[in-house]
C-alpha positions as CSV (number, residue, x, y, z in Angstrom):
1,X,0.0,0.0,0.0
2,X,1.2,3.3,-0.7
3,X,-0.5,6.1,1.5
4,X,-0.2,10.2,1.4
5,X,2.3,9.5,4.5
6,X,4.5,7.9,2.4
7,X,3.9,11.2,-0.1
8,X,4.7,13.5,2.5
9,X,8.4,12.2,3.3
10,X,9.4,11.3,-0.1
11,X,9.3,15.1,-0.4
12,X,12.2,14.7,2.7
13,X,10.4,17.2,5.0
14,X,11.2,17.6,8.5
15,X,8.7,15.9,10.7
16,X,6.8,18.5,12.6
17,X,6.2,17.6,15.9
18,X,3.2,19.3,17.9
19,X,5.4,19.2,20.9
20,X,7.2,22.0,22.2
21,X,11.5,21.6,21.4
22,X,11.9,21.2,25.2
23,X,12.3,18.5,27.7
24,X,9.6,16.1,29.1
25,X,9.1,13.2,31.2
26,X,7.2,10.3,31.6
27,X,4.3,10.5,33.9
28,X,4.1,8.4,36.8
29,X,1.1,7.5,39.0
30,X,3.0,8.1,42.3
31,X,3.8,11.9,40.9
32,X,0.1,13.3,39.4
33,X,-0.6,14.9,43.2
34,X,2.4,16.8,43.2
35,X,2.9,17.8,39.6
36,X,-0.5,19.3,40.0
37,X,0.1,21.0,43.1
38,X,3.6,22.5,42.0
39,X,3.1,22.9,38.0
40,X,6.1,22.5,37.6
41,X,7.6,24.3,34.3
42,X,8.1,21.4,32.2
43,X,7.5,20.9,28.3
44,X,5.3,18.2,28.2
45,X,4.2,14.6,29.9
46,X,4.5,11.1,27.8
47,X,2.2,8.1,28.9
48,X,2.0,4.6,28.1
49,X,-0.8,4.3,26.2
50,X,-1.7,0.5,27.6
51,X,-1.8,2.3,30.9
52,X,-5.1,3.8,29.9
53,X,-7.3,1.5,27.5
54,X,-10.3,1.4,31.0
55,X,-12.7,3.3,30.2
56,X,-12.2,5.6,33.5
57,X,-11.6,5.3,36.7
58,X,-8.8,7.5,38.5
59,X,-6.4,7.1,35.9
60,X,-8.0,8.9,33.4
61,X,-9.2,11.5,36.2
62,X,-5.8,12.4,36.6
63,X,-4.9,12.2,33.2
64,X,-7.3,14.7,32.1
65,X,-5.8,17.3,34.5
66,X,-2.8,17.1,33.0
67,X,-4.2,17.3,29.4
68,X,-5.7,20.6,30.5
69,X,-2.1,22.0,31.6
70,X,0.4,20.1,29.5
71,X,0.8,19.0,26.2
72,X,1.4,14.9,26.2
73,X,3.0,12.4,23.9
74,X,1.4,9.2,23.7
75,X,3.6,5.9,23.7
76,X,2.7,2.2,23.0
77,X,4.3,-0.7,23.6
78,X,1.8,-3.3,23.2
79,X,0.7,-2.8,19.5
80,X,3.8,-5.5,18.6
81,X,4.6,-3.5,15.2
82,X,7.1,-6.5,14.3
83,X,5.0,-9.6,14.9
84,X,4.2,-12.4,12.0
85,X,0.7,-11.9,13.1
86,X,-1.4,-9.4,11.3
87,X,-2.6,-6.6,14.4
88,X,-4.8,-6.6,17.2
89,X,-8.2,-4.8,15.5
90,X,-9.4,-4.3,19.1
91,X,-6.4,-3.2,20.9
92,X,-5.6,-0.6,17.7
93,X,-9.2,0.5,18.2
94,X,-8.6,1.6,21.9
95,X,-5.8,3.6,20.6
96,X,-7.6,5.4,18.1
97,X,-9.7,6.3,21.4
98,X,-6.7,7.6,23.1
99,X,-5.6,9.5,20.6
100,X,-9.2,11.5,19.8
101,X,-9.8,11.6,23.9
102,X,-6.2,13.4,24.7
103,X,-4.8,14.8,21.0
104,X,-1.3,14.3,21.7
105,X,1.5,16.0,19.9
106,X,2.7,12.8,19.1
107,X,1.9,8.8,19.0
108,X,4.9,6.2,18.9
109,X,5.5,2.7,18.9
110,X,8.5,0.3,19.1
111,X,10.1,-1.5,15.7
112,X,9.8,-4.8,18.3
113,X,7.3,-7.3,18.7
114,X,5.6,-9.4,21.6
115,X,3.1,-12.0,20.5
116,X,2.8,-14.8,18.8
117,X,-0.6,-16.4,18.6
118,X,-2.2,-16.3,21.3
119,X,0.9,-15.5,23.8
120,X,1.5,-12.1,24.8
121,X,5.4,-11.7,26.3
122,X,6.3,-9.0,28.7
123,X,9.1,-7.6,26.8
124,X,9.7,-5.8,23.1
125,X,11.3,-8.3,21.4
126,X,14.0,-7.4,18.2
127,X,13.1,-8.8,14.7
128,X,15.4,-9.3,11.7
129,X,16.2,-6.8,9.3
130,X,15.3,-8.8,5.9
131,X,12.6,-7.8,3.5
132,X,10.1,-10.2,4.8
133,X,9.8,-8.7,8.2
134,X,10.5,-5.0,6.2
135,X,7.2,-5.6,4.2
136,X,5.5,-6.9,7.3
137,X,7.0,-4.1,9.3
138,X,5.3,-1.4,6.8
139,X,2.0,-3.1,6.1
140,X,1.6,-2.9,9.8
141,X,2.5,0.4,10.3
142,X,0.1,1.2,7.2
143,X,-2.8,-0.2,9.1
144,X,-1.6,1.9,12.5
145,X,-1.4,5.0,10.6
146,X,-4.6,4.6,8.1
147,X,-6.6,3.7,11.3
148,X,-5.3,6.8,13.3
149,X,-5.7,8.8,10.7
150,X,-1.9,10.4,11.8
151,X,1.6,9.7,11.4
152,X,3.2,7.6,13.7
153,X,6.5,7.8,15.1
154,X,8.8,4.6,15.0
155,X,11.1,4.1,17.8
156,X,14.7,2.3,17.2
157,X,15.7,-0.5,19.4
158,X,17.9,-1.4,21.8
159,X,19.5,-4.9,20.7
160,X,21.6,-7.6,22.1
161,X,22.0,-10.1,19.3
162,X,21.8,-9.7,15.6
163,X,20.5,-12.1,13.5
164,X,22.3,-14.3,10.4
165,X,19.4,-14.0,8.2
166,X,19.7,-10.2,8.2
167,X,20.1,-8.5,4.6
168,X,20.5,-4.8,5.6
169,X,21.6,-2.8,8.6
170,X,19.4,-1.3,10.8
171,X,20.1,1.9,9.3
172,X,18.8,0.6,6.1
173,X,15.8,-0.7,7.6
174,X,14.5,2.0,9.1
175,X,15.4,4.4,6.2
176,X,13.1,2.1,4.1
177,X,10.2,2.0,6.0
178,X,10.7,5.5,6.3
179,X,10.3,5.5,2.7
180,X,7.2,3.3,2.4
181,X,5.2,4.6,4.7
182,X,5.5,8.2,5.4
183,X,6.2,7.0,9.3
184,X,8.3,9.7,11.4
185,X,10.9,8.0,13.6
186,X,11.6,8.5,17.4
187,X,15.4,8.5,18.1
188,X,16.0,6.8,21.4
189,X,20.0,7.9,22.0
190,X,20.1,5.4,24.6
191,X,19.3,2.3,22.5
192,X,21.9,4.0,20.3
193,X,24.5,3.8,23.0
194,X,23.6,0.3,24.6
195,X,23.5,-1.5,20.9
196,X,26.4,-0.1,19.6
197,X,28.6,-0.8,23.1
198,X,27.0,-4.3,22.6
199,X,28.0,-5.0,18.9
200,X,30.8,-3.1,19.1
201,X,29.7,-0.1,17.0
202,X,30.3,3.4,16.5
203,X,27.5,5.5,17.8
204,X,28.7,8.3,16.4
205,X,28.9,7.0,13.3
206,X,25.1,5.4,13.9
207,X,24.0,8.8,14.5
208,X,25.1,10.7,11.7
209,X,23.9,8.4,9.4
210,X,20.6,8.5,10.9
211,X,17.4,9.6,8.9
212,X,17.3,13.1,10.9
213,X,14.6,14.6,8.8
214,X,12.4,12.0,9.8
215,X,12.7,12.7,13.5
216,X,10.0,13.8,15.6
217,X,11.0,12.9,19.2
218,X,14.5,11.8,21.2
219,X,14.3,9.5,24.1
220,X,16.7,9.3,27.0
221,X,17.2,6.6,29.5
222,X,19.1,4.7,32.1
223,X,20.9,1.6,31.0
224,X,22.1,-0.9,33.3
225,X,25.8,-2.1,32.9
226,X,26.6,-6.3,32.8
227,X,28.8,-8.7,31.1
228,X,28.1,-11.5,28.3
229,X,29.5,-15.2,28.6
230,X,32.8,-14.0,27.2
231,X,33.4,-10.9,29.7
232,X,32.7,-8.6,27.0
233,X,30.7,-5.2,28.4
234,X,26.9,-5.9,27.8
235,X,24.4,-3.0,28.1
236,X,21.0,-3.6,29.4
237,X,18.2,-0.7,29.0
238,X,16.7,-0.8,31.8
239,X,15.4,2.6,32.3
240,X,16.0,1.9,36.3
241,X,18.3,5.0,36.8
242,X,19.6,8.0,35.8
243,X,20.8,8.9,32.4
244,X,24.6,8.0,31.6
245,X,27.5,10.5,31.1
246,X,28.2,8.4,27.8
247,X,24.5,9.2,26.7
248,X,24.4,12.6,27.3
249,X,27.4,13.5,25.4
250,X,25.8,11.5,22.3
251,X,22.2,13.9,23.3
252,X,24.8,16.8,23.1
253,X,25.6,15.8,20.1
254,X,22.8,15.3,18.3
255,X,21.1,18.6,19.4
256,X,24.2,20.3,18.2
257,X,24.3,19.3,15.0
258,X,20.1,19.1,14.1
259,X,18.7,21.3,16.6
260,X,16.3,21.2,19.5
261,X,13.8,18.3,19.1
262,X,11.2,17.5,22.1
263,X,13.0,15.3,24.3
264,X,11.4,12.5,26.6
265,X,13.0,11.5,29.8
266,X,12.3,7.6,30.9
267,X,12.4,6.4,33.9
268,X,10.0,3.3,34.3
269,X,11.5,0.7,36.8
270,X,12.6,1.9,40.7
271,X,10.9,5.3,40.2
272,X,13.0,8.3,42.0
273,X,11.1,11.4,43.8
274,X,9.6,13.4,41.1
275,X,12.0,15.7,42.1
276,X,15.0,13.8,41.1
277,X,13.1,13.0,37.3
278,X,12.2,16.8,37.1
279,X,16.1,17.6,37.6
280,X,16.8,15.2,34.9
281,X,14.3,16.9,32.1
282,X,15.4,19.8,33.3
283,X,19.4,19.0,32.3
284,X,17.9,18.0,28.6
285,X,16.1,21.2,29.3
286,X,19.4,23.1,29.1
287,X,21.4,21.7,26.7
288,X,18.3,22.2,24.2
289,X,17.6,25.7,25.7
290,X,21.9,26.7,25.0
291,X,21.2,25.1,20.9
292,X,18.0,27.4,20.5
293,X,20.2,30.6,21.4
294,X,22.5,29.8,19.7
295,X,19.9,29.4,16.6
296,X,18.6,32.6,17.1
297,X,21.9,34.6,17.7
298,X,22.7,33.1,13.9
299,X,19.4,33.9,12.5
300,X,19.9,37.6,14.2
């Protein structure tokens, strides 16, 4: 299928997200009370959107109070994008519900998958870069998009093994569904980080080869640090902790050389003070703040 998405990028615009350039953060149950007491200056809040398929309940309660202060990005992970099964009709409907109730700036999924029949698997699962899973891959992303009736954003993974029966890099993978479908991309720098330390990459060369112009979000993210069988370093992203000095200067680096781009914050597994998560959006905060002066001074 070819879809005015796919239309829109061949033409190599920039993704426009309707997200402010600044720093957000994912919200967290334990932090609605206090966010809404303090309104905190922050650029916007990203939820999981498998969090809220009830109906209503507190949840969405709280939810909507944040809508009415806050812009929000809305982030799956249960849609399972690289699956051999085609998707889940209902689960795609309760998006479309999301998306229509709250209008986020943005919607995003994973390139992973996590089913297989009739077994759902608590984890986002990497899938082969060959052109039967890239054709999959798009036709599936096709059906997200048509349904929504809006662009999605596809996230990059963080990997651990690679796969003999791949035909194409990752790079070339993603720049072809790119191509296909019209999809933007998200650019999670720390799955940059912990692939490349784990196949022994250059993430700064993985980065500037990276479809920029189809970016309409970055992630950032704690990783947790291991070892494989061999005693080589192994990289787990675990989202458990605070955001690595190694990541950063990648972040730095990216912002430097394309510009402010909204810019998430995880922090999903042993959830600081929302104080602690505040300080780190507001870090991204500055180092996108220091690239937009710096814009302006040059267009001055």
């Amino acid at each position: 299928m070819t879809h005015s998405f796919a239309t829109e990028t061949s033409r190599n615009d920039r993704v426009s997200p309707q997200l402010p350039a600044r720093a957000g953060a994912g919200l967290k149950g334990e932090h609605v009370l206090q966010i809404l007491e303090t309104r905190p200056d922050i650029g916007f809040f990203e939820v999981h959107a498998e969090n809220y398929m009830g109906a209503g309940g507190v949840p969405h309660r709280q939810l909507e109070a944040i809508r009415r202060d806050y812009p929000i990005s809305l982030h799956g992970v249960g849609l399972s994008i690289g699956a051999e099964r085609p998707l889940d009709t209902d689960h795609l409907q309760r998006l479309k519900s999301l998306n229509e109730r709250y209008e986020p700036g943005l919607f995003s999924e994973h390139l992973a998958w996590s089913t297989h029949d009739t077994t759902y698997f608590n984890d986002l699962l990497p899938v082969p870069y060959d052109e039967a899973t890239l054709s999959r891959v798009c036709d599936h992303i096709d059906g997200v998009q048509e349904t929504l009736g809006r662009r999605m954003l596809l996230e990059n993974p963080s990997t651990y093994i690679a796969f003999e029966q791949s035909s194409m890099t990752e790079l070339e993978f993603l720049k072809r569904i790119v191509e296909r479908t019209g999809c933007g991309l998200l650019l999670d720098v720390n799955n940059v980080h912990v692939s490349c330390v784990n196949h022994e990459r250059s993430a700064e060369d993985y980065l500037d080869a990276f479809p920029m112009a189809a970016v309409g979000e970055l992630h950032l993210g704690g990783h947790a640090p291991d070892e494989d069988d061999a005693g080589r370093p192994l990289l787990i992203d675990a989202h458990d902790r605070a955001v690595d000095d190694a990541v950063w200067r990648l972040y730095e680096r990216v912002v430097d050389k394309w510009g402010p781009l909204p810019t998430l914050v995880e922090w999903d597994n042993d959830v600081p003070a929302w104080p602690v998560l505040l300080a780190e959006a507001d870090a991204a905060d500055s180092i996108l703040a220091r690239r937009g002066k710096e814009e302006a001074r040059l267009v001055g």
